[in-house]
N, C-alpha and C positions, 0 to 999 in steps of 0.2 A: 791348263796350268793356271794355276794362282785363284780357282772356284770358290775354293773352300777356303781363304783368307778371309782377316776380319773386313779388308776393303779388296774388293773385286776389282782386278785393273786389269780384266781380261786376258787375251783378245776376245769381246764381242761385241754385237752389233744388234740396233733395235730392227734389222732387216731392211736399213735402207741405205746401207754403206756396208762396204768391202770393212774389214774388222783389219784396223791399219795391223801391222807388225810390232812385236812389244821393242820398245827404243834399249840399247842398255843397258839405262839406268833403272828401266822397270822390269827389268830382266832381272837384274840383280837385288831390285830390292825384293821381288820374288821369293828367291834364295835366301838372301838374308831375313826376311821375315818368317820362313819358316823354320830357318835356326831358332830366331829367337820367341819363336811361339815356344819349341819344345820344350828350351830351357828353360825360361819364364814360367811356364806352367811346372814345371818338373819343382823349380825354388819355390815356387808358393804353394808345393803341397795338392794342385788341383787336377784335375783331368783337362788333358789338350784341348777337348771339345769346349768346355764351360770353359778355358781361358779367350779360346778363340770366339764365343758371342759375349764377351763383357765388353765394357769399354775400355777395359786395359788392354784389352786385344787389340781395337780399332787404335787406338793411342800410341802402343806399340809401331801397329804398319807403319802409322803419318808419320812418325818418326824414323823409321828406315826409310821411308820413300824419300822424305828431305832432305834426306845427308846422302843418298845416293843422289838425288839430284844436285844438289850444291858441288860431290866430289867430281862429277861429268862435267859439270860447267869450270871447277877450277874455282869456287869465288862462289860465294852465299848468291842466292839467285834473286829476281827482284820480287819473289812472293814464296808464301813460308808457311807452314805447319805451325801457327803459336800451341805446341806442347811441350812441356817440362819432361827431362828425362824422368821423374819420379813418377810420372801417371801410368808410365807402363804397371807397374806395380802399386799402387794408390789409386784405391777406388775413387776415395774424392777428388784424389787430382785429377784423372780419367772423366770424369762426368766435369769438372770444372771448363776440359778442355774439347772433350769432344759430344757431349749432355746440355741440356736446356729445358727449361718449360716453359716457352715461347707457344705463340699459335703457328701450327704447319699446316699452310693451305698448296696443295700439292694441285697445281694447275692443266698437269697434264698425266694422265692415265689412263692404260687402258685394258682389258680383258677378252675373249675370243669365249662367245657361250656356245662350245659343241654337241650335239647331241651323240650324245658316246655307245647309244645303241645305232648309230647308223656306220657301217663300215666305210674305212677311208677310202678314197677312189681320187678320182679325178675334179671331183668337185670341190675335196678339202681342203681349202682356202689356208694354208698356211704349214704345208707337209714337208716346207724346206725347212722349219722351223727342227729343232735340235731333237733327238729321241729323248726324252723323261729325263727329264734333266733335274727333275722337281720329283724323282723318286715313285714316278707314276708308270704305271704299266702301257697303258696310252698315254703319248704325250700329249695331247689334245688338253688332258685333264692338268698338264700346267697352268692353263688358260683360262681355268674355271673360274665364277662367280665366286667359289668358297675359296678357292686358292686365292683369288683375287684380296679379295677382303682378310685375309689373315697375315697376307705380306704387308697389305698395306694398313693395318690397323693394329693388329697384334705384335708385329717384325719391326714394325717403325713407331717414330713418336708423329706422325701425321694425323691431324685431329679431322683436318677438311681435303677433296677432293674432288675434283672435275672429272668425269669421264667425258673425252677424247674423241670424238668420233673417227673411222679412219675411210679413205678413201674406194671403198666398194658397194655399186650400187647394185640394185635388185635381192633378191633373195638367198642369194649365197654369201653377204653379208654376212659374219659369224658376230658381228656390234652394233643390231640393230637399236632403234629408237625403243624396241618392246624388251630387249636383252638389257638395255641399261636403266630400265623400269625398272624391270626385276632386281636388278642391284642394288637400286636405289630406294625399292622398299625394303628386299632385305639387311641393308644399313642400317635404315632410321627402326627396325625392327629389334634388333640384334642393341644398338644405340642407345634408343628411344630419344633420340633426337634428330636433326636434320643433316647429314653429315657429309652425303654425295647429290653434287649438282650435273643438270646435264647440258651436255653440246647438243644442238641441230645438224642435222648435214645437210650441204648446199651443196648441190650440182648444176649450176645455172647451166652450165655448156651443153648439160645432154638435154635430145631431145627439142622438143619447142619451148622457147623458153616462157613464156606464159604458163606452161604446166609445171616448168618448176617453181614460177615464183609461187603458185597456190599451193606447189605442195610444201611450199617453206611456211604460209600460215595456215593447212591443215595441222605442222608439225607443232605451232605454235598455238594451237586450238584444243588440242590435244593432248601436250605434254606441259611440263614447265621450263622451257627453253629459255637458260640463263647468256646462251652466246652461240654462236656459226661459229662453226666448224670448215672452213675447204682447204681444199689443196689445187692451187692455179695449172699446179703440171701434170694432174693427176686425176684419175678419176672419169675420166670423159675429153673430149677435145681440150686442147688448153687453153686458157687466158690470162688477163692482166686484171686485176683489177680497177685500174683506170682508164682501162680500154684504149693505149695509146699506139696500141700496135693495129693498123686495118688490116692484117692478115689475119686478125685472132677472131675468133667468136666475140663479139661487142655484148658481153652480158655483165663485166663489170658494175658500172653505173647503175642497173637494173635490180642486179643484186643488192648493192648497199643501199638502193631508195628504198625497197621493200623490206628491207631490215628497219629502217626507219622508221617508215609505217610502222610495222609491225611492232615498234617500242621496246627491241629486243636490237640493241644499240652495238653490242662488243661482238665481235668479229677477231676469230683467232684464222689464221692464216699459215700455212705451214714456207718456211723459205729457211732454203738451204736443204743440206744433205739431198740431190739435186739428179745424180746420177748423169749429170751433163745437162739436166734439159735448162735453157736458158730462163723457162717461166717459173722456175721455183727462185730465182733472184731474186731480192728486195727492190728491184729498179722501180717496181712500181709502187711501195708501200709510201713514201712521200708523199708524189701527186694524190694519190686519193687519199689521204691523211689532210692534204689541204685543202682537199673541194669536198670532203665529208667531215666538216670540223666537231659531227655530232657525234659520231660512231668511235668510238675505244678502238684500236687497232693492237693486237696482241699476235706480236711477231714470234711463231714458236722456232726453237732453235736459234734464232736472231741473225740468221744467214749463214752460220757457220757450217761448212764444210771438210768435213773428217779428211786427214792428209795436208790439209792447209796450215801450215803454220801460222799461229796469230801472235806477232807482235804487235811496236805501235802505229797506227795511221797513220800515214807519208803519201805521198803523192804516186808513188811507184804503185802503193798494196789498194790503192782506194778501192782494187775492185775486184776483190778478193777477200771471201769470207766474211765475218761481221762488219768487216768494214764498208761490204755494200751497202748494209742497209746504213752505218751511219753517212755514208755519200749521201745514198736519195735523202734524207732527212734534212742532211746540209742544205742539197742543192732546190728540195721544195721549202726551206723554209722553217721546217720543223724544229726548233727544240727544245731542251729539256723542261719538263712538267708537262708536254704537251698529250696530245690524242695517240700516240703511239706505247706501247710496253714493249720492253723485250724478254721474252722468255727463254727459260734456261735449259728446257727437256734435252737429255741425250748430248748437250752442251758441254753442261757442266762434267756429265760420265767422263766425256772423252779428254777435257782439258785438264781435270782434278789432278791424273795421275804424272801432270809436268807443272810445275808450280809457278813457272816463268810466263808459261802460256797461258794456263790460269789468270794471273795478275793483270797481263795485258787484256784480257777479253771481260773480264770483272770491269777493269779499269775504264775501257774504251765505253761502254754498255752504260756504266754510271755517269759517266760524264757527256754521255751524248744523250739520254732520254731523261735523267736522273735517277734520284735515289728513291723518288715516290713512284717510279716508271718500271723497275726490272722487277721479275716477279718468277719466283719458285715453283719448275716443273721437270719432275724426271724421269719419263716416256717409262714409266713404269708399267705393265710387271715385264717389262720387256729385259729391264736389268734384274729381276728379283726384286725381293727386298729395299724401297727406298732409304734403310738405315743408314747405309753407306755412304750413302751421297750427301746426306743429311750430314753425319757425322763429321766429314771433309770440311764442309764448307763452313760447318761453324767455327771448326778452327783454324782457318783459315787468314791469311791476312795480304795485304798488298806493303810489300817494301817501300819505306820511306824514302829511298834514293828515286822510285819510278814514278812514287807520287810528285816528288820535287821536280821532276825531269818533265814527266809528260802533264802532270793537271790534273792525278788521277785522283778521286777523293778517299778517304781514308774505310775500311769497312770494322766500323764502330758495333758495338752490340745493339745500337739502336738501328742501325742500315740494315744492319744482318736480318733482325729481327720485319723490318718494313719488308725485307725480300721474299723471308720466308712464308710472309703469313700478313700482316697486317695491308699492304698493298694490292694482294687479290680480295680482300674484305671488303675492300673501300670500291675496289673495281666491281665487284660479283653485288654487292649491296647485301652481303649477308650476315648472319648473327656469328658474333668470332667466340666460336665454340674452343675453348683452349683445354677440356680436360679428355681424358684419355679414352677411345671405346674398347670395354674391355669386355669378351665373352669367353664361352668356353666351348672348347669342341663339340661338346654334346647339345649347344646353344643352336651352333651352324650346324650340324647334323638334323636336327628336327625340321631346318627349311629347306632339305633338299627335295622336299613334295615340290617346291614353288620354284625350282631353280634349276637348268637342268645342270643334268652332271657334269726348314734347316734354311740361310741364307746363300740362292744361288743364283748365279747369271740363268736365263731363259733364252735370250737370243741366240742367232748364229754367229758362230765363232770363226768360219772362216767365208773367204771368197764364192765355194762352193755353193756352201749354205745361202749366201745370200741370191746369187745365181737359180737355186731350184725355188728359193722363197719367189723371187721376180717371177718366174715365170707358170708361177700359179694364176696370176691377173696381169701383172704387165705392170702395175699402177707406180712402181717403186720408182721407173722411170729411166732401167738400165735399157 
């Protein structure tokens, strides 16, 4: 339900949460949005299809979503959709409100490179993953390098991107260090500029850990490693990054000094969406934020936890979704401008489609790291198409009652704009490539020697799904 909308509000899941149940209000604006697809399009003369990818489509949703949410709450809510009824129909208003040509540096993404002549069995790392949901005979071929880069380059206005490493080690990896080469020269190929950067994976816990810290600068010997990638609950035994728990494998410490070294400083960290385990909490992102005052700490998800409702910080919720990590922060010390970011991957997906909740978690985010600290990523291609998200958020805004209430700071076109793109620039140290990469199918067809083999959600859409995803590896953490 709701796939084929100009904004996707599910139910699904990047596979590491249960796909909550739709509320409502997004129930109905469902409904109501595809009323008003067919009659919109039917008065302007065009085909459903080409109303539903313009921005008068996306323009359209935000505007049924908001007034279904406002009517649920009884009362305009304290975060809002800035679009004009006219943009439904007004291309310029449409682009006014939900269009930019800003720099999108897209901090988290990621792809799965299958070998599509190998039959799926027991080894295919990701077969709870939805069937062809991207119009593909195998759904494997969702996952691809070529689908990869046409979502994320041709489907969206994203100019820059991070590939993401994700928590599987050895060889049945489908996102190795050699798969996100290949990406990344087929980019700058395709580009003929520099367009996709890469993560390292760190697995300090497995193993001795002397071999992984060599193999963290073979990786950096080897490749051009912009930032680590781990996951504390995931991947191998768990830990903390501070090492404060002595039940835990002590390889924290170990880890960030050899990032040190190694002159590869930013360290992205996955906390939240948790599956219970208590080591994907931010408890520990604080303390080693204060005793590694060298190292960037880019908190992906920023603690949030799908099902949790985020209002504002109070002493009751401290410890409970985002607000974890702004506790540890609090209580080592941390804040705003300092060594930590909070990123938005899979975040922003799940809160977009309630605008209250939204506001609070924009709000809380900005005001606890600041506005040169929150930084634009959305666990893509796992939702499809990053347009969507994209498009939400620029029109986006926080209610002047919530700012006045809680401290929240305002999100100006300049914040917006540092979120989406200038603040992983300044973090990644790269050149802010702001114009469009545009090729042609028969461009990415000539590179499928070197690679191996419509806007829709990819992930799993219910409990199931994520259940058969888990227990391909285990790593997700149910």
């Amino acid at each position: 339900m709701g796939v084929d909308l100009p904004i996707p509000l599910g139910p699904v899941s990047n596979g590491e949460y249960d796909p909550a149940p739709l509320s409502p209000h997004v129930r109905e604006a469902i409904r109501r949005t595809e009323l008003v697809v067919d009659d919109t399009a039917r008065r302007l003369g065009v085909g459903r299809r080409e109303f539903l990818r313009s921005a008068c489509g996306a323009a359209a949703a935000l505007l049924v979503l908001g007034a279904c949410r406002d009517e649920s709450n009884g009362e305009p809510t304290g975060g809002r959709y800035d679009v004009p009824e006219e943009a439904a129909t007004d291309p310029d208003a449409a682009h006014q409100a939900v269009g930019g040509e800003e720099l999108v540096f897209d901090v988290q993404t990621h792809f799965l490179a299958y070998d599509l002549l190998e039959a799926r069995g027991a080894s295919f790392w990701g077969q709870g993953f939805p069937q062809a949901r991207c119009g593909e005979d195998d759904p494997r071929a969702c996952f691809s390098i070529e689908n990869y880069l046409e979502e994320l380059f041709l489907r969206s206005d994203t100019n820059l991107a991070v590939i993401s490493a994700i928590p599987i080690p050895g060889p049945s990896n489908p996102l190795s260090i050699d798969d996100m080469a290949r990406a990344r020269g087929a980019a700058e190929a395709l580009c003929e500029d520099e367009r996709l950067f890469l993560h390292g994976q760190a697995l300090p816990s497995i193993g001795a850990l002397p071999d992984a810290l060599d193999g963290m600068s073979r990786l950096v010997a080897d490749h051009p490693i912009k930032a680590w990638k781990v996951y504390t609950h995931a991947g191998g035994p768990a830990w903390f990054l501070d090492d404060h728990d002595p039940g835990a494998p002590q390889v924290g410490h170990a880890f960030l000094e050899r990032a040190t070294e190694l002159g590869v400083t930013t360290v992205c960290v996955h906390k939240g969406f948790s599956g219970g385990s208590r080591f994907a909490s931010p408890v520990d992102v604080g303390p080693a934020a204060a005793d590694h005052p060298e190292i960037d700490f880019v908190i992906y998800h920023s603690g949030y936890e799908a099902g949790t409702p985020e209002g504002p910080y109070t002493d009751a919720t401290a410890s409970v979704g985002v607000n974890r990590l702004i506790t540890s922060l609090r209580e080592a010390g941390i804040g705003a401008g300092r060594n930590v970011y909070a990123e938005l991957g899979s975040t922003w997906f799940n809160v977009m489609r309630d605008p209250e909740e939204a506001a609070h978690t924009l709000g809380k985010l900005l005001a606890a790291v600041g506005e040169d600290r929150v930084v634009w990523g959305t666990d893509s291609i796992w939702y499809g198409s990053p347009q969507a998200q994209l498009q939400a958020f620029r029109a986006f805004q926080i209610g002047e009652d919530l700012r006045e209430r809680y401290g929240y700071p305002a999100l100006t076109d300049d914040v917006k704009a540092k979120i989406l793109g200038r603040n992983s620039v300044a973090l990644y140290g790269v050149d802010p490539v702001t114009t469009r990469c545009d090729f042609t199918r028969d461009e990415l067809e000539a590179l499928r020697v070197s690679l191996p083999s419509s806007p829709r959600t990819y992930g799993p859409e219910t409990a199931h799904e994520v259940q058969a995803l888990a227990a391909d590896h285990g790593w997700i953490g149910f």
